[in-house]
C-alpha positions as CSV (number, residue, x, y, z in Angstrom):
1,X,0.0,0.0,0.0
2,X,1.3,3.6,-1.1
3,X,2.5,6.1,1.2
4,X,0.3,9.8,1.7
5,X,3.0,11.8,0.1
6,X,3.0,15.4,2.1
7,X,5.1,18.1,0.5
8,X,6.1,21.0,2.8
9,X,7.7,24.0,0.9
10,X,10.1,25.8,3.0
11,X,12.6,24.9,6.2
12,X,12.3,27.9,8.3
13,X,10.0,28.0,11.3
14,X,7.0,26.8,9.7
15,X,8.2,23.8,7.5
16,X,10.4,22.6,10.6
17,X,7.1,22.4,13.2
18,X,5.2,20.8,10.3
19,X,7.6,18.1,10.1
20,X,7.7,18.0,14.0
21,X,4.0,17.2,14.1
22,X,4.2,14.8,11.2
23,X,6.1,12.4,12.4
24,X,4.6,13.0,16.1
25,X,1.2,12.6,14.8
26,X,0.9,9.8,11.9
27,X,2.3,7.1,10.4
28,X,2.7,6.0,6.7
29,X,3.6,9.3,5.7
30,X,5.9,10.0,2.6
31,X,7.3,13.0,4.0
32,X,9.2,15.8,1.6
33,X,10.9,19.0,2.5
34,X,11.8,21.4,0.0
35,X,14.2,24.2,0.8
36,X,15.6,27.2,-1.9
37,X,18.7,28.0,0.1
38,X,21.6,26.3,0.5
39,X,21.4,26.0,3.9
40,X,19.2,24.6,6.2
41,X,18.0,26.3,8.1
42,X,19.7,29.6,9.5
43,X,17.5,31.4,12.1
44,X,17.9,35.2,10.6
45,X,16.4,36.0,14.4
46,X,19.8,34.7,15.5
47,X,21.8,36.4,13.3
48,X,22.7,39.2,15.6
49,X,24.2,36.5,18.5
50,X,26.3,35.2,15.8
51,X,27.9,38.8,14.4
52,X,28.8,39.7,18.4
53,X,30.2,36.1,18.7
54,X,27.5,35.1,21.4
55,X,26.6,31.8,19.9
56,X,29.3,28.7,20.0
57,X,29.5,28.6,15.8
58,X,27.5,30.2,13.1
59,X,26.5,26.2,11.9
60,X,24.7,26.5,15.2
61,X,22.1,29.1,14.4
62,X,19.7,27.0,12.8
63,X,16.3,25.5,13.8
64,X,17.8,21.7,13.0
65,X,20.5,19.9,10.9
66,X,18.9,18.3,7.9
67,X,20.0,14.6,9.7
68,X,17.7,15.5,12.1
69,X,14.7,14.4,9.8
70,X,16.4,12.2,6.8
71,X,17.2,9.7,9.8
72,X,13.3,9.6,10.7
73,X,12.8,8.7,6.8
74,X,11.9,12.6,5.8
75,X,13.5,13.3,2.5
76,X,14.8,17.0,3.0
77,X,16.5,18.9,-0.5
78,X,18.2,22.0,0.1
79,X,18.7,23.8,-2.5
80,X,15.6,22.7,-4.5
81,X,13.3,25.9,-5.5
82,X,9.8,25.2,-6.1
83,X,9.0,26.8,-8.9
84,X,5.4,25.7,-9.6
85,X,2.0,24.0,-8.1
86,X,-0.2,21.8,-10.8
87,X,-3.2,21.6,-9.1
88,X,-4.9,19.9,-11.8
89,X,-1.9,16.7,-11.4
90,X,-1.7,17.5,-7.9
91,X,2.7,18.0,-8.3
92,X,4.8,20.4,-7.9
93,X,7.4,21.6,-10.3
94,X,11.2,21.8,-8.6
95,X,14.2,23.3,-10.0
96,X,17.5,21.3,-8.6
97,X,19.7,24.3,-8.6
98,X,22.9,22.1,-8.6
99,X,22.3,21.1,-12.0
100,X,19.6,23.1,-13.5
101,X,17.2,20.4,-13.7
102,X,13.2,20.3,-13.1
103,X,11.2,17.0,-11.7
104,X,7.6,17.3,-11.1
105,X,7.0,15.6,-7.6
106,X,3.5,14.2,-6.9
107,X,1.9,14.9,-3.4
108,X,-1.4,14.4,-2.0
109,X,-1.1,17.3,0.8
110,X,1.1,20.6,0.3
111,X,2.0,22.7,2.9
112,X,3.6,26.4,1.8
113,X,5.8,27.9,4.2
114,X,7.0,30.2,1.5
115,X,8.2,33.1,4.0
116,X,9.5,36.2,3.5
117,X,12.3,38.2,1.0
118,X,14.3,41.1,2.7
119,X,13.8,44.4,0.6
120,X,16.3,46.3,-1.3
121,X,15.8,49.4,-2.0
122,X,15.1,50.4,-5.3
123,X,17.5,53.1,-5.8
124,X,20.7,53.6,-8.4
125,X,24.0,51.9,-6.4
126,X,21.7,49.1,-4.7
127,X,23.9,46.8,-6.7
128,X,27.1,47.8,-5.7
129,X,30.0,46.3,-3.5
130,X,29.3,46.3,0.2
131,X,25.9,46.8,0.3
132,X,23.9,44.2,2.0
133,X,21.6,42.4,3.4
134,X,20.3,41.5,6.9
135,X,18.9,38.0,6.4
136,X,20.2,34.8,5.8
137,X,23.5,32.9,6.7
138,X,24.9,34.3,3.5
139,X,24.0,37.6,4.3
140,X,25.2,36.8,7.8
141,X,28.8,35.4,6.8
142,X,29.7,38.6,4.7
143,X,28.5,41.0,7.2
144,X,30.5,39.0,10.1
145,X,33.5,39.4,7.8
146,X,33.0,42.9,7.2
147,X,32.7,43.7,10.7
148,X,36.1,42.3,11.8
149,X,37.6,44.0,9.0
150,X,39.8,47.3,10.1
151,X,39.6,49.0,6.6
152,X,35.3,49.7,7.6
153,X,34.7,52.0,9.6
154,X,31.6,53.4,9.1
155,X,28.5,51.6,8.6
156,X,24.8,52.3,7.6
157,X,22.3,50.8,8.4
158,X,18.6,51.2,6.3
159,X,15.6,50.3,8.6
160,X,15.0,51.1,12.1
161,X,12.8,48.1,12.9
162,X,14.2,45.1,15.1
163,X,16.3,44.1,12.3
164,X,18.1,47.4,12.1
165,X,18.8,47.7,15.1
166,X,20.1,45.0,15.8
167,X,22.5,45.5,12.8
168,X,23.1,48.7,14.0
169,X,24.2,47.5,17.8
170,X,26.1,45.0,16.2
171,X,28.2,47.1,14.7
172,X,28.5,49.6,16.9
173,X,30.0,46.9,19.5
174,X,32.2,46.4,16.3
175,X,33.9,49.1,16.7
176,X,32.0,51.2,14.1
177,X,30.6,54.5,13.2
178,X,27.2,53.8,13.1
179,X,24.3,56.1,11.0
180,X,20.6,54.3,11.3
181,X,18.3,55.7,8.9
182,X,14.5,55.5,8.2
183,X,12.1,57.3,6.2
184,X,9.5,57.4,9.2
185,X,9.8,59.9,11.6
186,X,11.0,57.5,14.6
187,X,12.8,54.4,15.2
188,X,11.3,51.3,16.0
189,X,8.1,53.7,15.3
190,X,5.8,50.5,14.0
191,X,6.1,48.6,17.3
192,X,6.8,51.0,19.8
193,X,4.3,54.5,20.9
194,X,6.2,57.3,21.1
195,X,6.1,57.1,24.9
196,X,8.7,54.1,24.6
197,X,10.6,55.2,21.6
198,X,11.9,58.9,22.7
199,X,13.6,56.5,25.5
200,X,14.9,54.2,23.4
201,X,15.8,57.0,20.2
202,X,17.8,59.3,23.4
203,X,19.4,55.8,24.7
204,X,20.0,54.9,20.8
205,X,22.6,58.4,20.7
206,X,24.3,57.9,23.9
207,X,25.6,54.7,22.6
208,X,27.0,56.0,19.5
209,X,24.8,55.5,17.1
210,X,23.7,58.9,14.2
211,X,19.7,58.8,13.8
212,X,18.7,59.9,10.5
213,X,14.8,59.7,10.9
214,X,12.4,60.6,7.9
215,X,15.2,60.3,5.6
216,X,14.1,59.9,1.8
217,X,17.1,58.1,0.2
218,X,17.8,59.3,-3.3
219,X,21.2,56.5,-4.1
220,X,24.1,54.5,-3.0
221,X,26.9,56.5,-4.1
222,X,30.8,54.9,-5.3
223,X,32.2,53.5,-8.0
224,X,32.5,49.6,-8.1
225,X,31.8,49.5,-3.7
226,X,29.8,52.3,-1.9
227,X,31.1,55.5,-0.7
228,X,28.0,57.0,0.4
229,X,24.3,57.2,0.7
230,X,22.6,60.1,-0.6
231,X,19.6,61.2,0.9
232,X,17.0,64.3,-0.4
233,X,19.3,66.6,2.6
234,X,22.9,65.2,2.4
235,X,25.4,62.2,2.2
236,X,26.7,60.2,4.6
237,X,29.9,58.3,4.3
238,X,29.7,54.7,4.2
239,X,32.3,51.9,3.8
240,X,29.3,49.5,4.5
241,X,25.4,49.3,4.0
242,X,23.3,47.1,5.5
243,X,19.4,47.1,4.6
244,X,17.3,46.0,6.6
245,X,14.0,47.9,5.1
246,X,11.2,45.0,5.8
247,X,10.4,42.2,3.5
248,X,7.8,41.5,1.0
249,X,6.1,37.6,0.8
250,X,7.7,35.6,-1.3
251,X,4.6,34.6,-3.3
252,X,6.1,35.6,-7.0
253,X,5.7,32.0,-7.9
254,X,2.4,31.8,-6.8
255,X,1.0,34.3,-8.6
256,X,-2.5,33.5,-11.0
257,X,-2.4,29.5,-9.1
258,X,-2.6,30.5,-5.7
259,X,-4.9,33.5,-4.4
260,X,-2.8,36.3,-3.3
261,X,-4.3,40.0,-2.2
262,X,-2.6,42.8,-3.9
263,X,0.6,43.2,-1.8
264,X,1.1,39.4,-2.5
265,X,-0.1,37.8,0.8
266,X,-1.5,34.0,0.2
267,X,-5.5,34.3,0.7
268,X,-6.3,31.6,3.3
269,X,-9.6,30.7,5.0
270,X,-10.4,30.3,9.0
271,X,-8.8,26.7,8.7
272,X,-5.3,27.8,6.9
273,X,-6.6,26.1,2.9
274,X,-5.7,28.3,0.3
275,X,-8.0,28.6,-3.2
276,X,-6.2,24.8,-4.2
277,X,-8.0,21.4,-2.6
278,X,-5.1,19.9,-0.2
279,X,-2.7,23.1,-0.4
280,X,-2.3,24.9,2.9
281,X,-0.6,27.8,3.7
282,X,1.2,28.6,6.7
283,X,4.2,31.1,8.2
284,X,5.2,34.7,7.0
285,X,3.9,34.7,3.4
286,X,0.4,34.9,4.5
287,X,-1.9,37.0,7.0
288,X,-2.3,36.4,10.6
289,X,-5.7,36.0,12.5
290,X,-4.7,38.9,14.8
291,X,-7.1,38.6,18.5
292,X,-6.7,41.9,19.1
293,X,-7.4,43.1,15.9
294,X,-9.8,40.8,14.7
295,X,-9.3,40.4,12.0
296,X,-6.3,39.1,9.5
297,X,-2.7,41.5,9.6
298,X,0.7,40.9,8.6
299,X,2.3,39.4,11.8
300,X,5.6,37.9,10.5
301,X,7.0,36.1,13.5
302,X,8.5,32.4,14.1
303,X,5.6,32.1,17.2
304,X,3.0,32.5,14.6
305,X,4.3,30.2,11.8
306,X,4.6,27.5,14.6
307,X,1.2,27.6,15.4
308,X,0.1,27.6,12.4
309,X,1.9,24.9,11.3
310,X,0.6,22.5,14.8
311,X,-2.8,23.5,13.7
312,X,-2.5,22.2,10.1
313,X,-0.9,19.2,10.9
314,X,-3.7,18.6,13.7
315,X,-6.8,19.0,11.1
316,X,-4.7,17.8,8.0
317,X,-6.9,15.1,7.1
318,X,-10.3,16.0,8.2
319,X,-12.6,17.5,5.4
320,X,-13.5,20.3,7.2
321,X,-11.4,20.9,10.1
322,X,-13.4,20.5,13.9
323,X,-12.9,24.5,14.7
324,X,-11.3,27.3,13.0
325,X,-7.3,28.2,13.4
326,X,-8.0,30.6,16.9
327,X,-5.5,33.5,15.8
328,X,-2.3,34.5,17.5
329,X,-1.8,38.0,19.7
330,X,1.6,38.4,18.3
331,X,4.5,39.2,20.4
332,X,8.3,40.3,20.3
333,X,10.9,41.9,22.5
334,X,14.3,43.3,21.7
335,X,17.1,44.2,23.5
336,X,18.4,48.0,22.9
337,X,22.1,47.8,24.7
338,X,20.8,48.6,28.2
339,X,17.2,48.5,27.6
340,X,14.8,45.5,27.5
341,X,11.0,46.0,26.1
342,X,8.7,43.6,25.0
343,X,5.6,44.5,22.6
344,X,2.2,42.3,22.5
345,X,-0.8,43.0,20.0
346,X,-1.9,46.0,19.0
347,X,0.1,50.0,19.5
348,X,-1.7,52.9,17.8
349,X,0.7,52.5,14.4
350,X,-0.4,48.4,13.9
351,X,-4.3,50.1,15.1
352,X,-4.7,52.3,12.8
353,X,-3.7,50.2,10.0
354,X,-6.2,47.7,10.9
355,X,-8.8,50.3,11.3
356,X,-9.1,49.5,15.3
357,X,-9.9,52.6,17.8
358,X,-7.9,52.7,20.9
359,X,-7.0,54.0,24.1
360,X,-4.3,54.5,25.4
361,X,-2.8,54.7,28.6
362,X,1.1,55.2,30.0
363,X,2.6,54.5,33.2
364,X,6.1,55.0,35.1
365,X,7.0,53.5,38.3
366,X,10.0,51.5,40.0
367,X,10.3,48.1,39.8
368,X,10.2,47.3,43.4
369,X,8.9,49.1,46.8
370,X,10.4,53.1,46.6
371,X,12.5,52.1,49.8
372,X,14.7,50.0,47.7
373,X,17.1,52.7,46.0
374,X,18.2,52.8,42.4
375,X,21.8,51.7,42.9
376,X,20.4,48.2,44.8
377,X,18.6,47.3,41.8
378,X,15.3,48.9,41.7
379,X,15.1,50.7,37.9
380,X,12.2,52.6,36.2
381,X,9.5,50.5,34.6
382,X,7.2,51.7,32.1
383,X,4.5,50.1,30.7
384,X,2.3,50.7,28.0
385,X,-1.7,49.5,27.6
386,X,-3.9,49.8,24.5
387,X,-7.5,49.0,25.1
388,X,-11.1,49.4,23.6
389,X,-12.2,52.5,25.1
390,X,-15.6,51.5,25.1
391,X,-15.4,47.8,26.9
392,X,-11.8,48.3,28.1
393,X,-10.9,44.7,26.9
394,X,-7.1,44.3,26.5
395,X,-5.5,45.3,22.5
396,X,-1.7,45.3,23.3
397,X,1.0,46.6,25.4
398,X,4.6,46.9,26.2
399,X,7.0,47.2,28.6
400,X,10.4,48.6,28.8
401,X,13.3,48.9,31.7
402,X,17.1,48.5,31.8
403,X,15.9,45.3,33.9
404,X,14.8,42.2,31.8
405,X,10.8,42.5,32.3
406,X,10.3,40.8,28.7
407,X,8.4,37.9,30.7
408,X,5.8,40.7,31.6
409,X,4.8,40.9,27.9
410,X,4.0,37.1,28.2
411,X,1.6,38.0,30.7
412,X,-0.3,41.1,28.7
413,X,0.3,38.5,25.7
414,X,-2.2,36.2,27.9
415,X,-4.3,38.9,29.0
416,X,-4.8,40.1,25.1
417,X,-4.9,36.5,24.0
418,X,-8.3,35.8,26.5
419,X,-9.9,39.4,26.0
420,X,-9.3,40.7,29.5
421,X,-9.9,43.8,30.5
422,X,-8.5,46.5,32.0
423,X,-10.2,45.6,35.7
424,X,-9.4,42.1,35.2
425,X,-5.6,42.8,35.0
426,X,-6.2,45.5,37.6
427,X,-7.0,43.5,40.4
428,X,-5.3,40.1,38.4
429,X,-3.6,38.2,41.4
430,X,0.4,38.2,41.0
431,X,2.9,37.4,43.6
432,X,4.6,40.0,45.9
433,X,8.0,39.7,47.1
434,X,10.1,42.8,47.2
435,X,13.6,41.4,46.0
436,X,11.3,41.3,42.4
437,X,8.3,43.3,42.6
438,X,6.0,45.6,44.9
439,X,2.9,44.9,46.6
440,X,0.8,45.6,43.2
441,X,2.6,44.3,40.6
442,X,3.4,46.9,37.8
443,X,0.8,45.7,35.5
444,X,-1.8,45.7,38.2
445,X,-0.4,49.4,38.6
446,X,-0.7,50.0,35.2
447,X,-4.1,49.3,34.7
448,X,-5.1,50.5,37.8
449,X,-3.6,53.6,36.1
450,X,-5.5,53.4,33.2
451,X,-8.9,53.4,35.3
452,X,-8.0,56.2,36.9
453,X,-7.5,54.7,40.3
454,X,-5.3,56.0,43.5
455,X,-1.8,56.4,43.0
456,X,-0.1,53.3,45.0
């Protein structure tokens, strides 16, 4: 008796926890990976640990070795580019890059986990030497090497996201001069309110690093390797650029077989199908069920593909799947040298977008009980809460100090997750102990903030 033949397209986050469930799930599967790159399969989300030599070996930066699978009986091709779906056959069409060859493979299930392309800019120079990317363990092993090189000393960085920064701490550690530029008007502007983000921008110059906010950029400038980048106001010198200006789906392939919205995002229904009977999509290359939003956003993180990808593999073979995919919140957090935040759902940038009214509410405090001074470990705290102004039920949040609070956005992540509200987390029954927190916790605080309530 044959074998079920699933395909999964795609090694990052989403392919790897489909094959996870696979094999934990079912047996007499014919199980097939397909991956573009050569190498499987460099966590980008890592990449920053690897250029400041905090991981033991750049081989190491990667969900799983390709071993890891083949021994189970998975059959795993790296680079082997998909290059089209025949619905009507039920194969897919793969180009073997080592020797420019195509074999149709024949599946009975299909699982995309497409991802995500980093964007260069479209401006005259973007093909010159020394300007690159921040994505991939290519991208990663030139950058590394360009770092520990003397003859660079000043770097620029495009993109003031996470991924930016990032590049831009890492080569500031390097030894750099550092310029981070962005056409918005504030870094990290998309995740953070401006509450958070004057902190972190003031932070940001007193470790070195040039902002260049709403900068249009007009060219690379050099001849042969770049020189400069040229903006609408002025140049700065650069022996190195490193974009790191979002991504776009990578859906090109896709296109007039698969339904994709305008911007290229793979249409999918509550239970992850695309248009095509048995093809699934899953990860970065489609649109997240957002709770807070309601409603389906761009959320392009590893947490979400991973769900994704468990629910899929749980309902694979039921016609119609027992309950929709339940959405994700969406969370991150990001270390800003001696600043730690973490961001959950929705902030007034991501609420506007998805047409969601908010309000808004900010709150400072300590850490731990005032009698505790500064100097024993007892920073500021801030957090931010974004809430329906009407019900008060939990959108989003943050939190920022130069302690590591990140955990607290697991906990707003929770609260937004099960559409709390702001007197639920108000009066929401943490722990006391004053070598870590005060009598109300600081999200108890905040909220109790937000309502207007007695200052503690």
């Amino acid at each position: 008796m044959s074998k079920t033949k699933v395909i999964i397209v795609g090694a990052s986050h989403g392919g790897h926890q489909a094959v996870l469930e696979l094999l934990n799930k079912y047996d007499d599967l014919e199980i097939t990976m397909f991956e573009a790159a050569d190498y499987v399969s460099f966590m980008s989300c890592g990449m920053e640990l690897y250029l400041e030599d905090s991981v033991t070996s750049v081989y190491d930066v990667r969900n799983f070795e390709p071993s890891l699978f083949t021994e189970q009986g998975v059959n795993v091709f790296n680079n082997h580019q998909v290059k089209c779906i025949n619905a009507d056959k039920k194969t897919v069409t793969v180009l073997d890059k080592k020797n420019n060859q195509e074999n149709d493979y024949t599946y009975d299930k299909l699982i995309l986990s497409s991802g995500v392309m980093p964007n260069s800019l479209p401006v005259p120079g973007a093909d010159l030497e020394n300007v690159f990317l921040m994505r991939g363990y290519d991208w990663a092993t030139k950058i590394k090497e360009k770092l520990e090189d003397d003859s660079i000393k000043k770097v620029t960085v495009i993109g003031a996201g996470y991924i930016g920064i990032e590049a831009a701490k890492a080569s500031r550690r390097a030894g750099k001069e550092v310029v981070l530029l962005d056409m918005i008007d504030r870094s990290l502007g998309t995740y953070l309110d401006t509450e958070m983000t004057d902190i972190l921008e003031k932070h940001l110059e007193e470790n070195g690093i040039q902002l260049g906010m709403g900068a249009h950029i007009e060219a690379y400038v050099g001849d042969q390797t770049v020189s400069a980048v040229k903006t609408k106001d002025t140049e700065y010198p650069s022996d190195l650029v490193i974009q790191a200006a979002g991504v776009k789906p990578n859906t090109e392939w896709l296109k007039d077989i698969v339904s994709l919205d305008e911007r290229g995002w793979i249409n999918t229904d509550e239970y992850l199908r695309t248009n095509l009977q048995d093809v699934y999509a899953i990860g970065d290359a489609t649109l997240a069920y957002s709770v807070a939003a309601q409603k389906k956003t761009p959320i392009a993180l590893a947490s979400v593909a991973r769900r994704e990808a468990k629910y899929v593999v749980e309902h694979l073979f039921e016609s119609t799947p027992s309950l929709p995919f339940q959405g994700v919140v969406g969370s991150s957090a990001l270390n800003v040298f001696d600043y730690n935040f973490a961001a959950t759902g929705l902030n007034t940038f991501t609420a506007e977008r998805a047409g969601v009214e908010v309000a808004t509410s900010f709150y400072q405090d300590t850490l731990r009980p005032s009698y505790v001074p500064e100097s024993e470990g007892n920073p500021a705290v801030y957090v931010q809460l974004l809430f329906d102004p009407i019900t008060h039920i939990l959108l989003g949040g943050a939190v920022l100090s130069t302690y590591d609070v990140t955990g607290q956005g697991n906990v707003l992540a929770l609260a937004v997750q099960h559409r709390m509200t702001l007197e639920d987390l108000a009066v929401a029954d943490f722990f006391f102990q004053p070598e870590f927190d005060r009598q109300w916790g600081v999200l108890n605080l905040a909220a109790q903030h937000a309502l207007n309530g007695p200052k503690f």
